[in-house]
N, CA, C and O atoms as a Tripos MOL2 file, in Angstrom:
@<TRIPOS>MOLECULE
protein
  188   187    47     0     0
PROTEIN
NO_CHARGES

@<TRIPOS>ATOM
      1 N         100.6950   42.7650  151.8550 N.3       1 UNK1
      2 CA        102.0540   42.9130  151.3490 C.3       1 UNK1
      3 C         102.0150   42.8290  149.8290 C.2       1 UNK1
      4 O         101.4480   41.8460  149.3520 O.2       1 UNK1
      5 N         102.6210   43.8620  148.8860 N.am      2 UNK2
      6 CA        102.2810   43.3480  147.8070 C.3       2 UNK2
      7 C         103.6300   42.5220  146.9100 C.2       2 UNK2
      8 O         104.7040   42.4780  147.5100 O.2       2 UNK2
      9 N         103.5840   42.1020  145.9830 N.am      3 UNK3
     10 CA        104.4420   41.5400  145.3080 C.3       3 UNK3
     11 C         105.9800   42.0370  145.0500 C.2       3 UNK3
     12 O         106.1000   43.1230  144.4830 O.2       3 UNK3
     13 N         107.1210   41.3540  145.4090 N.am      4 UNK4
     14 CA        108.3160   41.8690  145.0330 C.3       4 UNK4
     15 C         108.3150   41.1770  143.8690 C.2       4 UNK4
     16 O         107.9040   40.0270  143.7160 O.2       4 UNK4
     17 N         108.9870   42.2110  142.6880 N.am      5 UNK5
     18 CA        109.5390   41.5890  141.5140 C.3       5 UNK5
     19 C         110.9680   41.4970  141.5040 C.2       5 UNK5
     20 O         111.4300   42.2470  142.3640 O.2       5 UNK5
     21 N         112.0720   40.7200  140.7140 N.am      6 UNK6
     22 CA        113.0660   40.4760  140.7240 C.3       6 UNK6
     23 C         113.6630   42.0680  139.9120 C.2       6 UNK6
     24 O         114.6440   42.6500  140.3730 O.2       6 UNK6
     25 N         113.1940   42.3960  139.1570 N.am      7 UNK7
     26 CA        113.6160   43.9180  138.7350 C.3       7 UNK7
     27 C         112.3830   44.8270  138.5490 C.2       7 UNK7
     28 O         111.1940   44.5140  138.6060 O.2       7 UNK7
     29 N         112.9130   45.9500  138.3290 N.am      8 UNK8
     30 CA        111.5520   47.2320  138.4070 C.3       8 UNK8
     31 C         111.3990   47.6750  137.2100 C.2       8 UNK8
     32 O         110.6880   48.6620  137.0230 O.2       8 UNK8
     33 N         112.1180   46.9480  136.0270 N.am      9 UNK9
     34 CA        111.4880   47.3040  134.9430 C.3       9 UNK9
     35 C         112.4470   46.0300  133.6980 C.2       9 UNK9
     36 O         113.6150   45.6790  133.5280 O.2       9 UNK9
     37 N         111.1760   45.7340  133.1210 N.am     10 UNK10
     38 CA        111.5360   44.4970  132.0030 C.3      10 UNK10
     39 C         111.5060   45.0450  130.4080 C.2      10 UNK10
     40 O         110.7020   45.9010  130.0400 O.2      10 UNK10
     41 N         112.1690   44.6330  129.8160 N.am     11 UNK11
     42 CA        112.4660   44.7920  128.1960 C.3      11 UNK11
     43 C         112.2460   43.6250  127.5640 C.2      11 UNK11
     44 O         112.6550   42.5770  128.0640 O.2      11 UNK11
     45 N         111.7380   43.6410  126.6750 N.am     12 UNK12
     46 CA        111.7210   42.2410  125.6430 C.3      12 UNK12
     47 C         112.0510   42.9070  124.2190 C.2      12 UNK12
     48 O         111.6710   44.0280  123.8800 O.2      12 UNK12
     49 N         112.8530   41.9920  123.4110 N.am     13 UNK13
     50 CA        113.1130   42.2260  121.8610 C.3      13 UNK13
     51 C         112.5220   41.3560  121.3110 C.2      13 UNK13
     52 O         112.7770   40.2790  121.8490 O.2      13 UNK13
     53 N         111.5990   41.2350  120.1980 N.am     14 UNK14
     54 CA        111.1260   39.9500  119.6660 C.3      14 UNK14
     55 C         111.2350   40.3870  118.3410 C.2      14 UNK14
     56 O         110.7440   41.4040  117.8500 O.2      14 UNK14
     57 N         112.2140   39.1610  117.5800 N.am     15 UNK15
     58 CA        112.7650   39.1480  116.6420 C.3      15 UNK15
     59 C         111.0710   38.5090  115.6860 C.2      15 UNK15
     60 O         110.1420   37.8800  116.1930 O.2      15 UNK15
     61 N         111.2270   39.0120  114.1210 N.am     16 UNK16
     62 CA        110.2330   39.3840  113.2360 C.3      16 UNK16
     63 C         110.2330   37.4060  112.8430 C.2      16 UNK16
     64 O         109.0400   37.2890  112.5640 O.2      16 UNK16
     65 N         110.7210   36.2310  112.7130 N.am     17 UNK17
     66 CA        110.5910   35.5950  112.5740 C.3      17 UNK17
     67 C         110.2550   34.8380  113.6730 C.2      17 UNK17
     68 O         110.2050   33.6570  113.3300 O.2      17 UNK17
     69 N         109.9300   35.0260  115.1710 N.am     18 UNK18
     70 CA        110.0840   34.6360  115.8740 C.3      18 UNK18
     71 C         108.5000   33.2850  115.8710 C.2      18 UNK18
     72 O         107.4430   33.6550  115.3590 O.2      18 UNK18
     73 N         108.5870   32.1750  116.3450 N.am     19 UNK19
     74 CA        107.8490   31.3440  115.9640 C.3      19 UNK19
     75 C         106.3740   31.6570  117.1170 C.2      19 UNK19
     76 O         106.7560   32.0330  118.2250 O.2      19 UNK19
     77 N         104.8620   31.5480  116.9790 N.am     20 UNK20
     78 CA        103.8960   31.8610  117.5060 C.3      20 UNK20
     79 C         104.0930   30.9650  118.6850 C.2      20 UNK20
     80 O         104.5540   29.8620  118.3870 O.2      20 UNK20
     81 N         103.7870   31.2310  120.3110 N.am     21 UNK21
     82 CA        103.8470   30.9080  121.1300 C.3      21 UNK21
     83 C         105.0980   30.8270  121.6570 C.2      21 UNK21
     84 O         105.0900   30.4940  122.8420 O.2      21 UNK21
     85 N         106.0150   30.9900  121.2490 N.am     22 UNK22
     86 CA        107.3850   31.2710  122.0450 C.3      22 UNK22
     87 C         107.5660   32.5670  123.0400 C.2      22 UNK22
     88 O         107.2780   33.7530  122.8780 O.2      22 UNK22
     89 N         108.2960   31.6960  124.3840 N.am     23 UNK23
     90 CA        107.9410   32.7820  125.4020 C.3      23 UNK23
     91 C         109.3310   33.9350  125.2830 C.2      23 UNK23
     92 O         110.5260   33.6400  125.2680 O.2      23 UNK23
     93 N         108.8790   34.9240  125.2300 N.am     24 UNK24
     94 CA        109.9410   36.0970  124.6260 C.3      24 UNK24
     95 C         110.0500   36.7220  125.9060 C.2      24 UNK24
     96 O         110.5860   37.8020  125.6590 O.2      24 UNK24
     97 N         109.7310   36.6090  127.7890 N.am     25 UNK25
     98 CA        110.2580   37.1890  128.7120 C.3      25 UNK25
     99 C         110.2010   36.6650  129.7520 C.2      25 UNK25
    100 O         109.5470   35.6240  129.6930 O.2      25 UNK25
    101 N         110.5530   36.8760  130.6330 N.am     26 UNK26
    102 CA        110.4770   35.7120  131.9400 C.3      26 UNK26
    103 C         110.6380   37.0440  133.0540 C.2      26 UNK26
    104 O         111.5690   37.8380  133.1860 O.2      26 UNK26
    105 N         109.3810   36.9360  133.7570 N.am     27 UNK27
    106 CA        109.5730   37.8580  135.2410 C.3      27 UNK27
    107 C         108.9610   36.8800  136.1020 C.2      27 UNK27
    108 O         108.0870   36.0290  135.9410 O.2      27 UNK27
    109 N         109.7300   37.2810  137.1330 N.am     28 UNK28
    110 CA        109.9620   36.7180  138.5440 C.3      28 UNK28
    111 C         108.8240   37.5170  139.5080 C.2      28 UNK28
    112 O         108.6480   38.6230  138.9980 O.2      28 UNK28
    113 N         107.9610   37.3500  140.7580 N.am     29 UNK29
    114 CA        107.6660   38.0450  141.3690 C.3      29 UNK29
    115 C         107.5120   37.1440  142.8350 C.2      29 UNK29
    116 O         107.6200   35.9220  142.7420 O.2      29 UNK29
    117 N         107.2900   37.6850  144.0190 N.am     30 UNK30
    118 CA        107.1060   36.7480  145.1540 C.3      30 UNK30
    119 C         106.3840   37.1220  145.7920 C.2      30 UNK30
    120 O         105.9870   38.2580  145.5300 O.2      30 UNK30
    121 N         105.7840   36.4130  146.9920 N.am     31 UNK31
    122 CA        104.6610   37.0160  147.7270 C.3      31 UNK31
    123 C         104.6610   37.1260  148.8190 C.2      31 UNK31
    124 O         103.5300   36.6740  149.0000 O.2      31 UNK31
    125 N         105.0300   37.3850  149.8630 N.am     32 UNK32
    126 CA        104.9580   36.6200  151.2540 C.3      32 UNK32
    127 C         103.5800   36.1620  152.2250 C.2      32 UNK32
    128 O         103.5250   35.3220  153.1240 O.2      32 UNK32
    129 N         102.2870   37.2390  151.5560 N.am     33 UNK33
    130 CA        100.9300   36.6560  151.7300 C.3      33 UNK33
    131 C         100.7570   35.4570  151.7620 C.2      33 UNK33
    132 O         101.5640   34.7880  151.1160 O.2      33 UNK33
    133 N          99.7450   34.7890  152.4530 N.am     34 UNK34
    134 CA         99.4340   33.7440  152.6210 C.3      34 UNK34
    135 C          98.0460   33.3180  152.1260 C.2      34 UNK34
    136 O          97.2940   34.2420  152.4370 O.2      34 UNK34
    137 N          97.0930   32.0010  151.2740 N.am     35 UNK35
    138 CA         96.2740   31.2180  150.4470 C.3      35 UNK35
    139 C          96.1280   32.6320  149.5670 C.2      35 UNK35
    140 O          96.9330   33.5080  149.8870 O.2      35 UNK35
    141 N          95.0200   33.0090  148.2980 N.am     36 UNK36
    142 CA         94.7000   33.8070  147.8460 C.3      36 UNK36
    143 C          95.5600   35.0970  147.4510 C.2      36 UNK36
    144 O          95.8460   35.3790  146.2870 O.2      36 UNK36
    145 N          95.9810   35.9350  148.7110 N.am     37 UNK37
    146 CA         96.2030   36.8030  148.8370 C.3      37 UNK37
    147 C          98.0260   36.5140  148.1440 C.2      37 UNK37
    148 O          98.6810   37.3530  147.5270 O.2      37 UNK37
    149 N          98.3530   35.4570  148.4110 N.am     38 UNK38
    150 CA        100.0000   35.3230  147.9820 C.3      38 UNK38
    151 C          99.7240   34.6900  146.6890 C.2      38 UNK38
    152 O         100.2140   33.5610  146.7160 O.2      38 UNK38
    153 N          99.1380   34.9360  145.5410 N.am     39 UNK39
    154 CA         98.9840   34.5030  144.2820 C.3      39 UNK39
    155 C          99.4500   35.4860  143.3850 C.2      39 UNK39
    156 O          98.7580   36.5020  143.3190 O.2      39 UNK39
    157 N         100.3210   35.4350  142.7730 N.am     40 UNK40
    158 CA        100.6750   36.6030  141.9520 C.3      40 UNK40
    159 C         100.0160   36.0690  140.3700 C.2      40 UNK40
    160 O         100.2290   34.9200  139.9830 O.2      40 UNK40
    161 N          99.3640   36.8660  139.7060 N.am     41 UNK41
    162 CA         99.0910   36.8920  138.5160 C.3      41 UNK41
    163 C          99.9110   37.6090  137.2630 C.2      41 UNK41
    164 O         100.5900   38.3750  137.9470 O.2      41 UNK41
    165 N         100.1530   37.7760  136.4410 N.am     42 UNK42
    166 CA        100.5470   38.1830  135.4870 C.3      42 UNK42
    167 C          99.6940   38.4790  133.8750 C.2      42 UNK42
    168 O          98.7160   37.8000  133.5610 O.2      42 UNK42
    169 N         100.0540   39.1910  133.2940 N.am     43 UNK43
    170 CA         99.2100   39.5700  132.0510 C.3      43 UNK43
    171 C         100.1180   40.3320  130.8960 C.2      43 UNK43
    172 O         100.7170   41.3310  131.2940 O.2      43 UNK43
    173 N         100.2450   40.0450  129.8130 N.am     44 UNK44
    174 CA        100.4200   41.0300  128.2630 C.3      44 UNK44
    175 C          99.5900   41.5940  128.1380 C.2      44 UNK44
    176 O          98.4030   41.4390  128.4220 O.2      44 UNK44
    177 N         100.5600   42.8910  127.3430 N.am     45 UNK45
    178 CA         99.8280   43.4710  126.2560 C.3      45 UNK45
    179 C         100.1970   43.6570  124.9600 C.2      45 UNK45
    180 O         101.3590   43.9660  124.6980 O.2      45 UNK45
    181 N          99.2060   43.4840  123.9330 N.am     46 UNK46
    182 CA        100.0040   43.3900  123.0400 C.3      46 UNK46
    183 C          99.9030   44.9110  121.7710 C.2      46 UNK46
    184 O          99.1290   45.8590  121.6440 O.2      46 UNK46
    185 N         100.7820   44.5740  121.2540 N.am     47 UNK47
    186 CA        100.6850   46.3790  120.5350 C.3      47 UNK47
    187 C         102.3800   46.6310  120.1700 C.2      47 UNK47
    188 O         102.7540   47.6960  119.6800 O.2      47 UNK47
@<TRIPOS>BOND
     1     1     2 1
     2     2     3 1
     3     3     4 2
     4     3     5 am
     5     5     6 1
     6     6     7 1
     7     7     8 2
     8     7     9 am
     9     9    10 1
    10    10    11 1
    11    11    12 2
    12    11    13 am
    13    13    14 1
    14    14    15 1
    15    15    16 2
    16    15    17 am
    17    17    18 1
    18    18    19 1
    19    19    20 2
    20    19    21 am
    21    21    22 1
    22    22    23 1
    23    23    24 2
    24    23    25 am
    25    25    26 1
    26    26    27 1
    27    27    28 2
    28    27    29 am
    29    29    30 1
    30    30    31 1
    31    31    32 2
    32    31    33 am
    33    33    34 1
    34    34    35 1
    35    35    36 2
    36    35    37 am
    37    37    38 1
    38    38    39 1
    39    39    40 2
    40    39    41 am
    41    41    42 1
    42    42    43 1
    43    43    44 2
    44    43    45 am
    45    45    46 1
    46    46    47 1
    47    47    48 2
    48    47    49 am
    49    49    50 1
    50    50    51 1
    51    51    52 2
    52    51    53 am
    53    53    54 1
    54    54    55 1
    55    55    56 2
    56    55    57 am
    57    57    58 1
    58    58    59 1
    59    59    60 2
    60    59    61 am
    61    61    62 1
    62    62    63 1
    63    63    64 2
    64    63    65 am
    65    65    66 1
    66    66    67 1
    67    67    68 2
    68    67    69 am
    69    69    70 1
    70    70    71 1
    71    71    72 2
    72    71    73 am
    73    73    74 1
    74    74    75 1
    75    75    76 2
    76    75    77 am
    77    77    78 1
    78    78    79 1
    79    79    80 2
    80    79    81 am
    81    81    82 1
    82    82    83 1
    83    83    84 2
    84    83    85 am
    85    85    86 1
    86    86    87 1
    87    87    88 2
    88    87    89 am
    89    89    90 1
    90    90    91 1
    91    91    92 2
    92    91    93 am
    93    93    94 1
    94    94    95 1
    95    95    96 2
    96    95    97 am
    97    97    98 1
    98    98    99 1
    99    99   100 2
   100    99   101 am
   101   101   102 1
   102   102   103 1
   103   103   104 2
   104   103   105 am
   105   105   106 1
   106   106   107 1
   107   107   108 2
   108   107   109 am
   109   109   110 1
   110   110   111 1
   111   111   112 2
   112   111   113 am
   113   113   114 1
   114   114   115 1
   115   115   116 2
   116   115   117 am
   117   117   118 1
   118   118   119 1
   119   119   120 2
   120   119   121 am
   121   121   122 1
   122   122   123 1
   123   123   124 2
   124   123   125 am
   125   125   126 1
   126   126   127 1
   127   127   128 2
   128   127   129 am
   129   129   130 1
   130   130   131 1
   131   131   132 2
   132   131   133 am
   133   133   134 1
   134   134   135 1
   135   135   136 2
   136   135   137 am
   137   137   138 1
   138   138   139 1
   139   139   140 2
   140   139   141 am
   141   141   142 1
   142   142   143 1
   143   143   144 2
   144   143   145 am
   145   145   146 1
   146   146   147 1
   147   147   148 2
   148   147   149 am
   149   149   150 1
   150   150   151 1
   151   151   152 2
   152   151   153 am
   153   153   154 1
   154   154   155 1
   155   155   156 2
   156   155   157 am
   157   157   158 1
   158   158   159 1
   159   159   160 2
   160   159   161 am
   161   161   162 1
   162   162   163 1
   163   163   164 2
   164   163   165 am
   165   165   166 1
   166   166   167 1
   167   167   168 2
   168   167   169 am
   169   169   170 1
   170   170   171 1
   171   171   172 2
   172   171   173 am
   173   173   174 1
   174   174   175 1
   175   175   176 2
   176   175   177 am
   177   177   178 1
   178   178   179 1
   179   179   180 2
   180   179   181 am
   181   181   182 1
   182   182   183 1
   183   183   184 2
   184   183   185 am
   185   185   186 1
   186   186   187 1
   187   187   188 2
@<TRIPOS>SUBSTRUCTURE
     1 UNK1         2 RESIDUE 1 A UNK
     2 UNK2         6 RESIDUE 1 A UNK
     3 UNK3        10 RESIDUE 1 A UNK
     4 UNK4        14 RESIDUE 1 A UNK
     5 UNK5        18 RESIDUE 1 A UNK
     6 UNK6        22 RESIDUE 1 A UNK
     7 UNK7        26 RESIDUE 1 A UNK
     8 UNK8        30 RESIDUE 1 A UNK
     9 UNK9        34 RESIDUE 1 A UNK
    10 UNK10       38 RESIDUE 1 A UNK
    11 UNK11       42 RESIDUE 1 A UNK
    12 UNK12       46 RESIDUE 1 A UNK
    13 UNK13       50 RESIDUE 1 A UNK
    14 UNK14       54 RESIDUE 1 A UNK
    15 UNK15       58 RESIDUE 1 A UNK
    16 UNK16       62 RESIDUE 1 A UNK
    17 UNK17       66 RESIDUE 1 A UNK
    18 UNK18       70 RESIDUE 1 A UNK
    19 UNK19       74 RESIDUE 1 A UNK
    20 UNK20       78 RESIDUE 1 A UNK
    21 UNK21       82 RESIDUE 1 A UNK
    22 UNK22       86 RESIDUE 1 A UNK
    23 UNK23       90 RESIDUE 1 A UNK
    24 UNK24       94 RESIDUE 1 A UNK
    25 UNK25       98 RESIDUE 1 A UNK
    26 UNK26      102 RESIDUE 1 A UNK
    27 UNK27      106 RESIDUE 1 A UNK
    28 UNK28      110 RESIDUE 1 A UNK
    29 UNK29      114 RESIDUE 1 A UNK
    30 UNK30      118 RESIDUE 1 A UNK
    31 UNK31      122 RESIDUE 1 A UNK
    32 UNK32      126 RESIDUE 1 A UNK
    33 UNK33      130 RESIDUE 1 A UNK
    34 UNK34      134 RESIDUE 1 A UNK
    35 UNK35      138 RESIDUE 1 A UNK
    36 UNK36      142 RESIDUE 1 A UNK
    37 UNK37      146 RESIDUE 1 A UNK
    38 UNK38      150 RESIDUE 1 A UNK
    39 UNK39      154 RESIDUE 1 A UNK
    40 UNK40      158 RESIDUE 1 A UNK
    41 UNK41      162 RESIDUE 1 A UNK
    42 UNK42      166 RESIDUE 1 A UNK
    43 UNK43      170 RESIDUE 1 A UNK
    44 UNK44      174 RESIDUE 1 A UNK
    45 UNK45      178 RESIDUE 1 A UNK
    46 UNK46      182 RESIDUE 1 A UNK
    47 UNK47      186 RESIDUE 1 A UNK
């Protein structure tokens, strides 16, 4: 089963003063898999 996300597509604005390590988006995803297989990962890119 793979991952539901809470929406099908995310936007972030990150303002030019914004301080290093501040989290600028928040996505949701769920799994219904079970040990391993229900782990959702996540990743940036940056650019």
């Amino acid at each position: 089963e793979a991952p539901a996300f809470e929406r099908l597509e995310y936007e972030a604005h990150i303002v030019e003063n914004l301080p290093a390590g501040s989290p600028v988006l928040q996505v949701l995803a769920t799994d219904q898999d079970l040990g391993a297989n229900g782990q959702v990962s996540y990743g940036g890119l940056s650019g």
